[in-house]
N, CA, C and O atoms as CSV, one atom per row, in Angstrom:
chain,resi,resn,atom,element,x,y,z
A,1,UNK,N,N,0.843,-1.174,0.000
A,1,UNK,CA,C,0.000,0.000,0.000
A,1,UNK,C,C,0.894,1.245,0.000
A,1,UNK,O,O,1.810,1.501,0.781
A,2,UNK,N,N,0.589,1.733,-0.698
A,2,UNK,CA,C,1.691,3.696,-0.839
A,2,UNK,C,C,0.558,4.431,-0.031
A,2,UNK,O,O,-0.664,4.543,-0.127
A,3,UNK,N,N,1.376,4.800,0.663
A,3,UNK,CA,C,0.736,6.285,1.302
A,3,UNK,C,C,1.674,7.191,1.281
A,3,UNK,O,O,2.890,7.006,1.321
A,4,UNK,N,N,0.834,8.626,1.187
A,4,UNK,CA,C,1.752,9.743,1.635
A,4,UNK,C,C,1.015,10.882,2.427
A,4,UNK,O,O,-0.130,11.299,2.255
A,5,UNK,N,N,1.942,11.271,3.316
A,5,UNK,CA,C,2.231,12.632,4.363
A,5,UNK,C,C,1.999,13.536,3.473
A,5,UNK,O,O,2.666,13.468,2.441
A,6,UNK,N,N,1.092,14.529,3.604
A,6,UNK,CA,C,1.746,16.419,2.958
A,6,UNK,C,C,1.701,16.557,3.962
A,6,UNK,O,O,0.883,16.129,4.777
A,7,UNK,N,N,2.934,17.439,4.141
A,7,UNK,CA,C,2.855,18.272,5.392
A,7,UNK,C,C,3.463,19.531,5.031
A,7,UNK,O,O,4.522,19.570,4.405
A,8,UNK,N,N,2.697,20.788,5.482
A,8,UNK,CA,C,2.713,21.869,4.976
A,8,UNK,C,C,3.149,23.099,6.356
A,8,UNK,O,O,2.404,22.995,7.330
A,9,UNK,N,N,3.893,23.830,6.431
A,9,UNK,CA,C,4.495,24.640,7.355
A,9,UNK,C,C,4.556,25.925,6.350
A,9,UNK,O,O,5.123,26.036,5.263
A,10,UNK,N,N,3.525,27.157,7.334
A,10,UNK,CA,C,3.193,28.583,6.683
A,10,UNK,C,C,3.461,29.497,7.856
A,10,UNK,O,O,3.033,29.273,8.989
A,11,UNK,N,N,4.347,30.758,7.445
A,11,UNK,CA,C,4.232,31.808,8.852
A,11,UNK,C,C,2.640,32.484,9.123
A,11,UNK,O,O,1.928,32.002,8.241
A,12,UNK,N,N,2.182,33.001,9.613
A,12,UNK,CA,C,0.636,33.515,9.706
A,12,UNK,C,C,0.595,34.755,8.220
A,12,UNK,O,O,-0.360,34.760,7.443
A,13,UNK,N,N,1.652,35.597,8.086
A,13,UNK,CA,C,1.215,36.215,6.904
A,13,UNK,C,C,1.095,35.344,5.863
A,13,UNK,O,O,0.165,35.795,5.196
A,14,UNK,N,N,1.638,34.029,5.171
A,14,UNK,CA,C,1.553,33.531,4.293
A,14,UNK,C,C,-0.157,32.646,4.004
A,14,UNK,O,O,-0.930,32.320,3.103
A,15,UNK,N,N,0.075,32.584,5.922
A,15,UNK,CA,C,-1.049,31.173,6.254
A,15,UNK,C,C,-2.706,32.198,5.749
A,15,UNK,O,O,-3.740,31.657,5.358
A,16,UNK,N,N,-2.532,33.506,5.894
A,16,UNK,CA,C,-3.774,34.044,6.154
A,16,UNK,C,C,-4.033,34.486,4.365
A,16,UNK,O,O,-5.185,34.623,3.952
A,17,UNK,N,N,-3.030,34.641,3.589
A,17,UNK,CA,C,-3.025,35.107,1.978
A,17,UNK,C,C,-4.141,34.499,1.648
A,17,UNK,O,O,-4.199,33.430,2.256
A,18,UNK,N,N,-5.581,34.765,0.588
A,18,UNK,CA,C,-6.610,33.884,0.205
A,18,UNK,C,C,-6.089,32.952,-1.112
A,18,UNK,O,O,-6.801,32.096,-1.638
A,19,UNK,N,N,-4.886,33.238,-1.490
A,19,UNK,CA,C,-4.682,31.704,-2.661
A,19,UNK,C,C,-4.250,31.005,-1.675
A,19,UNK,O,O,-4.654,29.889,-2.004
A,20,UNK,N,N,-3.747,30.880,-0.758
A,20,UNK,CA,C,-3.199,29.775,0.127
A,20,UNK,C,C,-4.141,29.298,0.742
A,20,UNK,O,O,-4.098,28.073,0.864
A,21,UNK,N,N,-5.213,29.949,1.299
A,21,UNK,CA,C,-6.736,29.258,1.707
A,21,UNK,C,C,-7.268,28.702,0.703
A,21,UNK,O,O,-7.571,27.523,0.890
A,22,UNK,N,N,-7.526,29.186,-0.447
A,22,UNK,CA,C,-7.668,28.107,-1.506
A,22,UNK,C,C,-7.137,27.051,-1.683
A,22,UNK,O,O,-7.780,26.013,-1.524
A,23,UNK,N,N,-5.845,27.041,-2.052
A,23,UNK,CA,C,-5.370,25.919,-1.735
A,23,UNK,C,C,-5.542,24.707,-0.730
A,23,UNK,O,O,-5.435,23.501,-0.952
A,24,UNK,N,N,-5.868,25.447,0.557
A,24,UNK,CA,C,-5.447,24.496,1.578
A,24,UNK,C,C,-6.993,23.947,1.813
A,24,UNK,O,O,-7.192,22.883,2.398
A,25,UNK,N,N,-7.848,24.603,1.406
A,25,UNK,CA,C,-9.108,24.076,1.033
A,25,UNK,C,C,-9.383,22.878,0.353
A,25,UNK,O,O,-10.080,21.923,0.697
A,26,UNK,N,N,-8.721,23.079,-0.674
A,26,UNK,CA,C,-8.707,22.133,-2.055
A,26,UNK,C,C,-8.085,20.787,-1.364
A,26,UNK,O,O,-8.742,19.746,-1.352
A,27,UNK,N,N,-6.713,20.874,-0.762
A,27,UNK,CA,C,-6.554,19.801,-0.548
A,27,UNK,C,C,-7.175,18.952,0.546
A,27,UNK,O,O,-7.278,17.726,0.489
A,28,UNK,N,N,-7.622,19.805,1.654
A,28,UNK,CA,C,-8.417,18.949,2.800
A,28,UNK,C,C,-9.792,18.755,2.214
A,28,UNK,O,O,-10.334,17.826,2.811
A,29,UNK,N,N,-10.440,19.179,1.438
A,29,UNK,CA,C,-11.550,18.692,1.148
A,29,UNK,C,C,-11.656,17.943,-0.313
A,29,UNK,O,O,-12.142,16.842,-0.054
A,30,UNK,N,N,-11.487,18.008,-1.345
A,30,UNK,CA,C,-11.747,17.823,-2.562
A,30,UNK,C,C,-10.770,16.395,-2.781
A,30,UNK,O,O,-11.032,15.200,-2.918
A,31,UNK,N,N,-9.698,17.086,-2.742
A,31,UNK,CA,C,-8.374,16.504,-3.030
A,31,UNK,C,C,-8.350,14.879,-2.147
A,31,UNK,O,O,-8.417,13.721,-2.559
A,32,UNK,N,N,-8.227,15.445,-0.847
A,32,UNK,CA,C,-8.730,14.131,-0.153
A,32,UNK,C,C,-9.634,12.999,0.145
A,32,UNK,O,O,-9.486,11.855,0.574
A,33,UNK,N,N,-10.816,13.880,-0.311
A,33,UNK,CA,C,-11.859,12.818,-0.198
A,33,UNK,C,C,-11.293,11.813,-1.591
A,33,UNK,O,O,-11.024,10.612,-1.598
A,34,UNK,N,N,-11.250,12.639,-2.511
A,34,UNK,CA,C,-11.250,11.554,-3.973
A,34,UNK,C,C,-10.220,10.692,-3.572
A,34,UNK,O,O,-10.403,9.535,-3.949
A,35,UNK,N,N,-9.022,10.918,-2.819
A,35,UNK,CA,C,-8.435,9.768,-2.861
A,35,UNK,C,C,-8.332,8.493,-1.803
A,35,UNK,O,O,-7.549,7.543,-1.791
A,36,UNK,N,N,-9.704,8.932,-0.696
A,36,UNK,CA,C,-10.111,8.433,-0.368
A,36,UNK,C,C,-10.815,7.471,-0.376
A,36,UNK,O,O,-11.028,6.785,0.624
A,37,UNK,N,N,-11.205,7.299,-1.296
A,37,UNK,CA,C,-12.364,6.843,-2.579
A,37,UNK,C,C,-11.552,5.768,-3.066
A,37,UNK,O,O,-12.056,4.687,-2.761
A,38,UNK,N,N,-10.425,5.655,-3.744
A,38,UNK,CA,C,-9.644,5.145,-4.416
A,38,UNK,C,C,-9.292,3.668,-3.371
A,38,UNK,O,O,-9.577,2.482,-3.541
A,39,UNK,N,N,-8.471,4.465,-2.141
A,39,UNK,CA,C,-8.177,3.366,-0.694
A,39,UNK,C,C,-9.114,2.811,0.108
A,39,UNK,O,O,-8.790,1.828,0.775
A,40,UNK,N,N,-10.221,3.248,0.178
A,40,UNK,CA,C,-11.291,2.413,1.102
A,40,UNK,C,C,-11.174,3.059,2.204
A,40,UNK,O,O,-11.091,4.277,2.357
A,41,UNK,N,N,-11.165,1.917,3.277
A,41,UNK,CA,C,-10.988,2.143,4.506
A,41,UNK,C,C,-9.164,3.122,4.716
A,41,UNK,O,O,-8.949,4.137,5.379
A,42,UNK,N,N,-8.402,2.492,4.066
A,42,UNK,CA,C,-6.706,3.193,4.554
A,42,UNK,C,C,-6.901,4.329,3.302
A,42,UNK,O,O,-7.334,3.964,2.209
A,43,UNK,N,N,-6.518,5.812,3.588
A,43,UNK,CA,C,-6.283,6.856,2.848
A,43,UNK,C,C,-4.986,6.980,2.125
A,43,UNK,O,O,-3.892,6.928,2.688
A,44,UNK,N,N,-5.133,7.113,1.094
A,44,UNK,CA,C,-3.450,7.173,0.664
A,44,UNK,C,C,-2.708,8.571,0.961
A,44,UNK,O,O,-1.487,8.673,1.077
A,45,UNK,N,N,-3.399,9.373,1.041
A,45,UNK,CA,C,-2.699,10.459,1.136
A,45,UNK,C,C,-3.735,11.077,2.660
A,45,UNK,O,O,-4.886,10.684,2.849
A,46,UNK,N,N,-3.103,11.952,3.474
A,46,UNK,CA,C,-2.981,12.754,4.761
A,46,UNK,C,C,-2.847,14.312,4.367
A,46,UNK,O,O,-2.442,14.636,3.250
A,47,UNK,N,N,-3.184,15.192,5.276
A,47,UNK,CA,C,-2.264,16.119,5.177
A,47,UNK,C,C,-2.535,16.930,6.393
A,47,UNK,O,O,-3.622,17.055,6.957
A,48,UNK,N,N,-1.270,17.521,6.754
A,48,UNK,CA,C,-1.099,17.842,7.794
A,48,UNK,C,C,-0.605,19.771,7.335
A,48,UNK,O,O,-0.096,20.259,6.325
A,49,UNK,N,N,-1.125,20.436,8.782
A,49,UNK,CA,C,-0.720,21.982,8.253
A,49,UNK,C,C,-0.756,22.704,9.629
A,49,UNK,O,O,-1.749,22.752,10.355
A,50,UNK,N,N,0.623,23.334,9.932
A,50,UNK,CA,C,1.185,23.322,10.505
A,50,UNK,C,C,1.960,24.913,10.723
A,50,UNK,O,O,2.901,25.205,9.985
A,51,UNK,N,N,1.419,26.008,11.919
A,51,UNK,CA,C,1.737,27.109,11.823
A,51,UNK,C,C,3.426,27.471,12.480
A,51,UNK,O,O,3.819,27.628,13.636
A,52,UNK,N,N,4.094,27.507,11.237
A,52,UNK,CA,C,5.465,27.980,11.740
A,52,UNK,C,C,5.964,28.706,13.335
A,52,UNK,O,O,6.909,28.636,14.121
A,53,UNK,N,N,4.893,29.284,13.216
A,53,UNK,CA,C,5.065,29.919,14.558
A,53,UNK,C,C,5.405,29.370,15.766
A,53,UNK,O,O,6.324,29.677,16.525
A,54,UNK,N,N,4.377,28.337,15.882
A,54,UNK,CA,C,4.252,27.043,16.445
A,54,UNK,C,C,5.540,27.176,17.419
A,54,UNK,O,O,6.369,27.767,16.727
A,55,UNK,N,N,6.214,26.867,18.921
A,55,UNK,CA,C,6.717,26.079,19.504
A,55,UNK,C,C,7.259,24.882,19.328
A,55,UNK,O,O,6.660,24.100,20.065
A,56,UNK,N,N,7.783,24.541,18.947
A,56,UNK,CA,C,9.298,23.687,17.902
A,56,UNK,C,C,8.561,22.557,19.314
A,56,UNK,O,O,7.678,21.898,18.764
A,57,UNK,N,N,8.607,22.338,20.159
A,57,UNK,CA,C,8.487,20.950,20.785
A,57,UNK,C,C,6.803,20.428,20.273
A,57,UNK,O,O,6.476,19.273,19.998
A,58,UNK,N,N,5.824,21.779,20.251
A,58,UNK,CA,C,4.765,21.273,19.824
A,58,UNK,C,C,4.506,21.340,18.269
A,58,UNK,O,O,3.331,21.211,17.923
A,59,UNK,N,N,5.310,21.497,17.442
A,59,UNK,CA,C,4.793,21.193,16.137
A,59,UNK,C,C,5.211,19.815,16.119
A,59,UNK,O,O,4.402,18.966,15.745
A,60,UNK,N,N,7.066,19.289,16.691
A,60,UNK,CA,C,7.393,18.139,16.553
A,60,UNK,C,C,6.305,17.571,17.131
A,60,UNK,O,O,5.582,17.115,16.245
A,61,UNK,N,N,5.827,17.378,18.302
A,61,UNK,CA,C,4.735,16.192,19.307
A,61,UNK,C,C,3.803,16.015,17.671
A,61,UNK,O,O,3.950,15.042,16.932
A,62,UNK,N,N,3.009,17.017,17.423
A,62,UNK,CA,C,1.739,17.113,16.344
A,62,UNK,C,C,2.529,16.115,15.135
A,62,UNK,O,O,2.204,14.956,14.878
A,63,UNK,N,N,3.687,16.922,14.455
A,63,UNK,CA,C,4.277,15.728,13.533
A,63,UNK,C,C,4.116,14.071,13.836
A,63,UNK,O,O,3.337,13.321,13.247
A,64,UNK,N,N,5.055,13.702,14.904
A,64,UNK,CA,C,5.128,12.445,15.602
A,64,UNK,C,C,3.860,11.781,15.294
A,64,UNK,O,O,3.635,10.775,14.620
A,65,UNK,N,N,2.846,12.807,16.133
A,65,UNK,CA,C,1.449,12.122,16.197
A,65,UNK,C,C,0.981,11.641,14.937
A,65,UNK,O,O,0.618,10.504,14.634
A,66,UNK,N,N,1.033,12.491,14.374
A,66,UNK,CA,C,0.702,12.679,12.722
A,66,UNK,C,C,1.048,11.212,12.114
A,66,UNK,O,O,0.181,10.601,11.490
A,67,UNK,N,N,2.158,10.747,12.288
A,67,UNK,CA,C,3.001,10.043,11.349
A,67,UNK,C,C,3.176,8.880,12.116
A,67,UNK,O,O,3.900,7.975,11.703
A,68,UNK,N,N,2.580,8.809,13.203
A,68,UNK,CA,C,2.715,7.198,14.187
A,68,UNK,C,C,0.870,6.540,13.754
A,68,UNK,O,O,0.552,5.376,13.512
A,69,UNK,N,N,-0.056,7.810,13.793
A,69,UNK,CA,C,-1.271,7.476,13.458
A,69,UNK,C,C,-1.531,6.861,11.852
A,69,UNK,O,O,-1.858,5.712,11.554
A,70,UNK,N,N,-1.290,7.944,10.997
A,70,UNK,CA,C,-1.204,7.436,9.664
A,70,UNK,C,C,-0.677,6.152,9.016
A,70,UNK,O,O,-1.419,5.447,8.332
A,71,UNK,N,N,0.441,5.894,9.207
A,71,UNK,CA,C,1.193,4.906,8.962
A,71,UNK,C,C,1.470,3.508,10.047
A,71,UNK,O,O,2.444,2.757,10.093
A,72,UNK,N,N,0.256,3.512,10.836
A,72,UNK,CA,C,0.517,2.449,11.705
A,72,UNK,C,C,-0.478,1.182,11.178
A,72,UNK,O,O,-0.780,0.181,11.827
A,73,UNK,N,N,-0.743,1.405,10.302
A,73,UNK,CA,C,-1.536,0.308,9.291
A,73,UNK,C,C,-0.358,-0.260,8.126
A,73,UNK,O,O,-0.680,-1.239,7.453
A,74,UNK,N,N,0.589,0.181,7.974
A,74,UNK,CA,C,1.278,0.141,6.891
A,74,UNK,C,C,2.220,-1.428,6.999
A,74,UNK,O,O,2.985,-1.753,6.091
């Protein structure tokens, strides 16, 4: 089974721009469901988004989490 992580890291001026809300729209909703569709029950693709700003111990914990949950079917 292939899966993949996006994981996306934005400072708040970039995070708040409206093509980047577009974007980040597109992929949590549209983007994901369809390939949801494809895997069934296991998703092939994730995505994770993640404010630079963030506290470096708590973006790592959120990563970790991220990537012990996703891939623990694999």
């Amino acid at each position: 089974m292939r899966k993949v992580l996006i994981v996306e890291t934005k400072g708040e001026g970039f995070a708040a721009q409206p093509d980047f809300q577009k974007r980040k729209a597109f992929v949590e909703s549209w983007f994901l469901s369809q390939h949801e569709q494809v895997q069934g029950d296991f998703p092939a693709f994730e995505y994770l988004f993640i404010h630079d700003d963030e506290h470096e111990a708590h973006f790592l914990s959120k990563l970790a989490h991220k990537v012990t949950q996703f891939f623990a079917e694999v």
